[in-house]
C-alpha positions as CSV (number, residue, x, y, z in Angstrom):
1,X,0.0,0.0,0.0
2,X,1.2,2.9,-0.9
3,X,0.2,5.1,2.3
4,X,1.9,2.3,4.2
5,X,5.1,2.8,2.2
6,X,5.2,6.8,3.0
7,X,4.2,6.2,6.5
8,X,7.7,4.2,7.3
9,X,9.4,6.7,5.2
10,X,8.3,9.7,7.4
11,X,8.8,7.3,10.4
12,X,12.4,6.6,9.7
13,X,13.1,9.8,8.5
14,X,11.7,11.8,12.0
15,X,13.9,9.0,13.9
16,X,17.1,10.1,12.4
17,X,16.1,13.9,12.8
18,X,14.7,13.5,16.6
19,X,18.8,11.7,17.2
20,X,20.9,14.2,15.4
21,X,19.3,17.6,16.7
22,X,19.0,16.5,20.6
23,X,23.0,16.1,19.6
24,X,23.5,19.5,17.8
25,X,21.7,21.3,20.3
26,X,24.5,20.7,22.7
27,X,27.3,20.8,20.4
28,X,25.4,24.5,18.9
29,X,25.7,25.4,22.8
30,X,29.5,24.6,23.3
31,X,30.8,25.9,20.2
32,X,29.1,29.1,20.9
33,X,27.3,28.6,17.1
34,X,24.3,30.3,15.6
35,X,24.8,28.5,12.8
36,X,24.4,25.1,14.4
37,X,22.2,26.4,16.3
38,X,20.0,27.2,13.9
39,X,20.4,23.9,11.9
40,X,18.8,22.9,15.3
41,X,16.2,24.9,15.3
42,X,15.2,23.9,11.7
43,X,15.6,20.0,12.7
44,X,13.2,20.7,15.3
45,X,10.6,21.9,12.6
46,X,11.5,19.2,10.6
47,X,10.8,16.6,13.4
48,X,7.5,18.4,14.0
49,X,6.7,18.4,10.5
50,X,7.3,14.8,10.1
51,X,5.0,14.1,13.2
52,X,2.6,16.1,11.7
53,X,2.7,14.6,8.2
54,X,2.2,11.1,9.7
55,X,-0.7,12.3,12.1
56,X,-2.7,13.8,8.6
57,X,-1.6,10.8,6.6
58,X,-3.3,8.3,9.6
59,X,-6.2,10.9,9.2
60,X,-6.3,10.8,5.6
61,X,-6.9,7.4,5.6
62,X,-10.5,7.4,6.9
63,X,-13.2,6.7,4.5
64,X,-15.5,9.4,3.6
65,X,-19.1,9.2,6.1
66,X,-21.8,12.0,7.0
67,X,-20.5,15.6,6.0
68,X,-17.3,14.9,4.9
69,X,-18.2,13.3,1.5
70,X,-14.8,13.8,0.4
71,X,-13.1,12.0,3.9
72,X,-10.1,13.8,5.1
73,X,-8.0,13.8,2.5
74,X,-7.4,18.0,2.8
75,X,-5.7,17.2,6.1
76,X,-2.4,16.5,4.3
77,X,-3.1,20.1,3.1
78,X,-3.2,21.6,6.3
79,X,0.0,19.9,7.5
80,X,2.0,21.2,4.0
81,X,0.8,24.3,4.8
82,X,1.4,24.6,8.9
83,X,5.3,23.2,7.4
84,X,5.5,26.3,4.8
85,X,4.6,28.8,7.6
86,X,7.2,27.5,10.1
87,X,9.6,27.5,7.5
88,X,8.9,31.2,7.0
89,X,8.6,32.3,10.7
90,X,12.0,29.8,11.4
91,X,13.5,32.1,8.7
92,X,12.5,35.5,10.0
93,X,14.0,34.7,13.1
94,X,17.9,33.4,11.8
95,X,18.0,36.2,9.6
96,X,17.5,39.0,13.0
97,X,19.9,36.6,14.9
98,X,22.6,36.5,12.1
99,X,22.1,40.3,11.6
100,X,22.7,40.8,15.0
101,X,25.7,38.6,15.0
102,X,27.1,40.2,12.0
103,X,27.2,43.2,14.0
104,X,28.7,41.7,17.5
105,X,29.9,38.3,16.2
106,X,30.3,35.6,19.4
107,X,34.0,33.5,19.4
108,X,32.7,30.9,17.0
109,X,34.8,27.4,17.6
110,X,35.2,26.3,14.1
111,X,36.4,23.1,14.9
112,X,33.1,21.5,16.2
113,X,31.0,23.3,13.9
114,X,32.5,21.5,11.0
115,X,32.8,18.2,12.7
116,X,29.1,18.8,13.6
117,X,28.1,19.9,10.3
118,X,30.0,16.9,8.2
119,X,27.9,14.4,10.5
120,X,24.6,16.3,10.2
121,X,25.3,16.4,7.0
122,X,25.2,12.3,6.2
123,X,21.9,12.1,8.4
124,X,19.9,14.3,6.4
125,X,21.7,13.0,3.3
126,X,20.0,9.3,4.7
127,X,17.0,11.1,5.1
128,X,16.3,12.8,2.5
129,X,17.3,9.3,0.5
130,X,14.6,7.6,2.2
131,X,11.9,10.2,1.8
132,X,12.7,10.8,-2.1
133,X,11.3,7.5,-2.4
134,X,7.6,8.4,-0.9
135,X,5.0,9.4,-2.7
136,X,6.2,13.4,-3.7
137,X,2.8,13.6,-5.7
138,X,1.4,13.8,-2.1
139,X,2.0,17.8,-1.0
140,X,2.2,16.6,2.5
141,X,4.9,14.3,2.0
142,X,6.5,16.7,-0.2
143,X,6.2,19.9,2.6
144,X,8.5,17.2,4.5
145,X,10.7,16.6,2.1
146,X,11.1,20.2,1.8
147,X,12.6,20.5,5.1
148,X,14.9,18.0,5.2
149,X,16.3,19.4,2.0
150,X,16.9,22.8,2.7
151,X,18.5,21.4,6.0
152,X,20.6,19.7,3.7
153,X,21.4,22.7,2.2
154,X,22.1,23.6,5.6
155,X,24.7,21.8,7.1
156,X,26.7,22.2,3.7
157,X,26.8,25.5,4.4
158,X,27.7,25.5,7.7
159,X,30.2,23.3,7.2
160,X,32.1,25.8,4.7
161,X,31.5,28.4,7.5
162,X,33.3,26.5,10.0
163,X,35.9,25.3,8.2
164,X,36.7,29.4,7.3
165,X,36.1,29.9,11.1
166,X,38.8,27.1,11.5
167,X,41.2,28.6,8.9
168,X,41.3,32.0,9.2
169,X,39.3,32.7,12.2
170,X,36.6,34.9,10.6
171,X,33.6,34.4,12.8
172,X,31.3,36.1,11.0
173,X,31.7,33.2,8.7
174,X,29.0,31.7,11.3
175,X,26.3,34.2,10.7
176,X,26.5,34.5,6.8
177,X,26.4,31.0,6.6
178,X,22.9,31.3,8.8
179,X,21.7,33.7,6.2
180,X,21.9,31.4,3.6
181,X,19.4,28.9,5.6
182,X,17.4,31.3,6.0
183,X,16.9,31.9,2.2
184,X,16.8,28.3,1.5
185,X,14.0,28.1,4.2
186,X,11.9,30.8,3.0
187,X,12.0,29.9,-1.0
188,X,10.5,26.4,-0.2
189,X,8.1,27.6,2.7
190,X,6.4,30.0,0.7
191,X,6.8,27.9,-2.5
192,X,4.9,25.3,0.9
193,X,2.6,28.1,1.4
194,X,1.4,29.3,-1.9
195,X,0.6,25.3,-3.5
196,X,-1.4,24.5,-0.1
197,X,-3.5,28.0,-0.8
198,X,-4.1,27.1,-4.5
199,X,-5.8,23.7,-3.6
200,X,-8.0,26.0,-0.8
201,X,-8.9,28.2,-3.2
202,X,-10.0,25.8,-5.4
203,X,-7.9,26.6,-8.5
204,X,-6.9,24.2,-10.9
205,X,-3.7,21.7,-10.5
206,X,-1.2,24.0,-12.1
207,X,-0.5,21.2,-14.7
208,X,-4.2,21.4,-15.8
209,X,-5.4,24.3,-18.0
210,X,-9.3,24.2,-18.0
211,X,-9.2,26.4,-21.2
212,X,-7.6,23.6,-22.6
213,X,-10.1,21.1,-21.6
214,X,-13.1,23.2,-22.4
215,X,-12.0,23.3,-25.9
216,X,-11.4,19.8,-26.2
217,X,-15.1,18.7,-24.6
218,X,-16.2,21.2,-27.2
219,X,-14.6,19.8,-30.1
220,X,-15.7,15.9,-29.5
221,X,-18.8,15.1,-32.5
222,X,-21.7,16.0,-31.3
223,X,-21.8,18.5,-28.5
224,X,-22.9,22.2,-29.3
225,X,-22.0,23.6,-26.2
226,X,-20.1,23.4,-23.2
227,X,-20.6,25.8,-19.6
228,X,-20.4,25.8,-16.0
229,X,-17.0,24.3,-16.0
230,X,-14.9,23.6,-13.3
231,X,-11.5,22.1,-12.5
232,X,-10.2,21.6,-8.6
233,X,-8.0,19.7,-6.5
234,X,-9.3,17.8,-3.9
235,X,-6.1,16.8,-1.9
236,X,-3.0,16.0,-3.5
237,X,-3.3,14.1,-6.6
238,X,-7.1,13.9,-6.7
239,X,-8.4,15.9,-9.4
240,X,-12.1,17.1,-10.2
241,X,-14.2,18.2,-13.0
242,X,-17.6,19.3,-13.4
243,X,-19.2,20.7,-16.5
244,X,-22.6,21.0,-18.2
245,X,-22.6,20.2,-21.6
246,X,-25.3,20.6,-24.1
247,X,-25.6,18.2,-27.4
248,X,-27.4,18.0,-30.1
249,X,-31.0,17.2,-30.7
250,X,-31.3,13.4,-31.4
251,X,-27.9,12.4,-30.2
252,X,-27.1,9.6,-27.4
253,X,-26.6,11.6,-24.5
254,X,-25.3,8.6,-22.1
255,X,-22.9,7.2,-24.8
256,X,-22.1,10.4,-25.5
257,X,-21.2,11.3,-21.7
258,X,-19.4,8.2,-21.2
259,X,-17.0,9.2,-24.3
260,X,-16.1,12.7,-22.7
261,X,-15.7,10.9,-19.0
262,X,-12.5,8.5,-21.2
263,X,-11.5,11.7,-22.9
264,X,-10.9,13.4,-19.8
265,X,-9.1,10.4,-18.1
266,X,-7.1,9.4,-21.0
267,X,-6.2,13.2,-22.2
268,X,-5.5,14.4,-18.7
269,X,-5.5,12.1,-16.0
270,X,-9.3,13.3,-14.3
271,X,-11.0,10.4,-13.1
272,X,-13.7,12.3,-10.8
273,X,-15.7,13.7,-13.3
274,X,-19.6,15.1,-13.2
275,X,-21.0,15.9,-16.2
276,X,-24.9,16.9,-16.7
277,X,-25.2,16.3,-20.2
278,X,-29.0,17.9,-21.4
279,X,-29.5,18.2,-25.6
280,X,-30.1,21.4,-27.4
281,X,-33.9,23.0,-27.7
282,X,-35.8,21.7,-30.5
283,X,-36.5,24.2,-33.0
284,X,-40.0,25.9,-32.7
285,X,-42.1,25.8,-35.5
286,X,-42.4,28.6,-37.5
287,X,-45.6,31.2,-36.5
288,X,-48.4,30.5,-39.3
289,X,-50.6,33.7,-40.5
290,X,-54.0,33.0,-41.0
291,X,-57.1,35.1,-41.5
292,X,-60.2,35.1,-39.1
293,X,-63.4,37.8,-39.5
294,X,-61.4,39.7,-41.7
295,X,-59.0,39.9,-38.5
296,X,-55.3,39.2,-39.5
297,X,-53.4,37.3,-36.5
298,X,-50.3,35.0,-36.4
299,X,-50.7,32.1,-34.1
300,X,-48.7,29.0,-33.9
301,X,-50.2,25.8,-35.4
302,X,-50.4,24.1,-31.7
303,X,-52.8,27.5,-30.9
304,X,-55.3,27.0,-33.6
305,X,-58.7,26.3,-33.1
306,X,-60.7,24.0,-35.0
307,X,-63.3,25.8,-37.3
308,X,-66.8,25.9,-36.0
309,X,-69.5,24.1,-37.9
């Protein structure tokens, strides 16, 4: 199953993250490190973002019942988009630390940052190895990969900043390196933030143009007219489609329906489809002028009365 297979992933992935920061918290402390400190900081998001991925994936899980015909499946949503915005706030915060460092910069010891950074460096290497193999289609999933990339990202740098701290003793090394975190952190949580608020606004999955789609319902033999369409995103990976169509007088509106659901799952993946197919008017027969007590008046031949005998 594939829920099962993301749910180790996450599991084995907040295990090595929960070790490694409890350790770099105390080696941030010694070495007297914003950087690592930092790196700490973000771990600790990324251990709470991997909790928090697994709690909405267990939730997703439940069958749809009563009000929530869709089930829970928008959970995972709201845990992409809780990771985006601590991303963001995490980031605010390193950059007014490193600013301030940059200013009065701390004696950095350069040695057990870089030593520190190297290690952290293979755990979130393992990590983020294990999670590229989940399900990324899954913005949940992929708000926690997120994390444990850009603390990838991370440790690299902080790892050049200590080795400069080592070699030439430039401390400010420390904070610099701490900026670049921080932009790493805030590209992917508002990148977090802005693909969670596009599925609750409803729009369409950026890969799907409805344009596009409306054109090619139009096109198919036998429909005059299509309106009323809409294209969403449930969750991650769960695409909808509603449309009415009109189609022509006479023509097999079921088989007709049936040809535009495969179109739309061949041609673009959308499997949850409603369409309310109706056929076009039928033309009205034309008004007929006929002459009654000298009184001319147009009536239609449904209106007409039979003559009196």
């Amino acid at each position: 199953m594939r829920e099962g297979t993301d749910a180790r992933a996450l599991t084995i992935a907040l295990a090595l993250i929960a070790a490694f920061m409890c350790a770099e918290v105390i080696a941030g402390i010694l070495a007297h490190s914003l950087a690592l400190l930092s790196d700490a900081g973000h771990m600790l998001t990324d251990a709470a973002a991997l909790g928090l991925a697994l709690v909405a994936l267990r939730i997703a899980r439940r069958p749809p019942h009563g009000a929530m015909t869709y089930g829970f499946g928008r959970v995972e949503i709201l845990s992409a988009q809780a990771n985006g915005i601590t991303l963001g706030l995490l980031a605010l915060w390193i950059v007014y630390e490193a600013i301030h460092r940059l200013v009065s910069p701390p004696d950095v010891h350069g040695a057990i940052v870089l030593v520190v950074a190297l290690v952290g460096i293979v755990v979130n290497l393992a990590a983020t190895f294990v999670l590229a193999g989940a399900r990324r289609g899954s913005l949940n999933v992929e708000g926690s990969f997120q994390h444990i990339l850009t603390d990838l990202f991370a440790f690299i740098a902080t790892a050049i900043a200590g080795g400069i701290v080592l070699a030439t003793g430039f401390a400010r090394a420390d904070a610099l390196a701490s900026l670049l975190v921080a932009a790493s952190m805030l590209y992917a949580g508002v990148r977090l933030v802005v693909a969670s608020g596009r599925v609750f606004l409803e729009a369409a999955p950026a890969e799907l143009d409805p344009q596009q789609i409306g054109r090619m319902l139009a096109a198919q033999q036998g429909v005059v007219e299509v309106h009323d369409l809409h294209v969403w995103e449930v969750t991650s990976g769960f695409p909808a489609l509603s449309a009415h169509v009109v189609v022509r007088a006479g023509s097999d509106c079921h088989e007709l329906r049936r040809t535009l659901q495969r179109a739309l799952t061949e041609r673009y993946g959308l499997r949850h489809t409603t369409l309310q197919v109706d056929h076009e008017a039928a033309p009205q027969p034309p008004l007929q002028i006929e002459v009654v007590d000298q009184a001319v008046s147009a009536v239609s031949p449904s209106a007409r009365r039979a003559p009196e005998k």
